[in-house]
N, C-alpha and C positions, 0 to 999 in steps of 0.2 A: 271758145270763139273769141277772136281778136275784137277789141274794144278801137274801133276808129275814133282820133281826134275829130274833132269840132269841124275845123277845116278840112277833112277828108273827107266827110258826111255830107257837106253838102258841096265842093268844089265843082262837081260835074256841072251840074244846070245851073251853077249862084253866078258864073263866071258873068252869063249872059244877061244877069239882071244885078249888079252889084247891093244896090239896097236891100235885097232877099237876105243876104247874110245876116245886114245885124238886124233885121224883121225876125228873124227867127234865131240868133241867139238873145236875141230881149224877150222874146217869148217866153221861151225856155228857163230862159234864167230869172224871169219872175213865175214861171211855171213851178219852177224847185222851192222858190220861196214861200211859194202859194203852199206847196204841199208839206214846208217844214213847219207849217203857221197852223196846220188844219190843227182843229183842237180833236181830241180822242171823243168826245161827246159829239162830234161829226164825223166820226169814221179814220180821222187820223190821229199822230203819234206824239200830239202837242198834250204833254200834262195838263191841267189848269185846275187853279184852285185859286188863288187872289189877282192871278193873270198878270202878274209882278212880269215871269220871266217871257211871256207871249210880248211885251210891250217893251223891254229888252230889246229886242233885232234892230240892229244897225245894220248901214249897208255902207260902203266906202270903195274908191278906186286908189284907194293912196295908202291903205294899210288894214289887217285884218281888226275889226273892234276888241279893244280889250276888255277883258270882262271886270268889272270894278267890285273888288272884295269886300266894300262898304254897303254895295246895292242888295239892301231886302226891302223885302215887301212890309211898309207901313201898314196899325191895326186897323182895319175898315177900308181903308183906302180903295177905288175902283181905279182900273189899269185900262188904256184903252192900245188899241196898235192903229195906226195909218198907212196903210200899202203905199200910198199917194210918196211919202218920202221914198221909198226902195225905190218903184217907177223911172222917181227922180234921178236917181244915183244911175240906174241899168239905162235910161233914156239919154243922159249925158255921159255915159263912157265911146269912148272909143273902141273900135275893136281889136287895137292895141293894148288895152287897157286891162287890168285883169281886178273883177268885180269880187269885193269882199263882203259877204253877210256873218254876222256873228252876235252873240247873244250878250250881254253883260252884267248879267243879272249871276252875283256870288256865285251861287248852286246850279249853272244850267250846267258846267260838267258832269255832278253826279246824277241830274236830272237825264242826261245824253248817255250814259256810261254805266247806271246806277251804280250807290253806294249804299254803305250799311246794308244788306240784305235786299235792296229794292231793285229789283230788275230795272235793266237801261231800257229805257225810252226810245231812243237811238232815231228820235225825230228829225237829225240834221243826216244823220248817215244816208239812212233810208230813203231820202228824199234825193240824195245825192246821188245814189246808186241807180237813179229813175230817171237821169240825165238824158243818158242812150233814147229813152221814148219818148221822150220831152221833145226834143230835135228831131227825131224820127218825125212822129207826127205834127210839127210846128211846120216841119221841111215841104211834106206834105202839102199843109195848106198852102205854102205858099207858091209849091208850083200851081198848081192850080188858080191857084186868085192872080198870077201870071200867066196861067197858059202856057204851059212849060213841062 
């Protein structure tokens, strides 16, 4: 089955309500975010153990985050994450704009990909492959909260 862009998912009915668009790609796109963040002790594909690379996720419109080869997790230390900034970043793009999340904590590759013997994670993949229903049912709601 062909994977419809973004704008072909919802072009039919968005035409007649223009704000429906980015209402439901800022859904969506803090939908994926929400799900690349679930930790595995709630059902999702988020390792955690010092919550170093959970509190890692950057978001940006102006370039993917680099992951910085110096960033580990201090001894004791407690790591917290703020959706409140992503929000930020998906609330103020345009939908010209193409929104970047990425992790920058040294290890979130072999954490995504495993290495040495540890099976991958694959918490950004997977999340991202869940697009398609993200939009589906965001699109959803909003003909309806339109009447559409």
């Amino acid at each position: 089955m062909a994977t419809l862009s973004f704008a072909a998912q919802v072009a039919g009915w968005a035409e007649k309500v223009p704000e429906a668009v980015e209402a439901v790609r800022n859904q969506s796109a803090a939908d994926v975010v929400k799900e690349m963040q679930t930790l595995t002790t709630e059902g999702g594909r988020m390792p955690f153990k010092t919550g170093f690379l959970w509190a890692s996720l950057m978001a940006s419109t102006s370039a993917m985050p680099s992951i910085n080869r110096n960033a580990k997790p201090g001894d004791g230390q407690a790591y917290s994450f703020d959706f409140s900034t992503v929000e930020a970043v998906i609330a103020g793009a345009s939908l010209d704009e193409t929104l970047y999340f990425g992790y920058t904590a040294a290890y979130a590759g072999y954490q995504e990909y495993g290495a040495n013997g540890r099976p991958p994670a694959a918490f950004v993949r997977s999340a991202v492959q869940n697009w398609d229903q993200h939009v589906n049912r965001n699109a959803e709601k909003v003909r309806k909260a339109f009447g559409l």
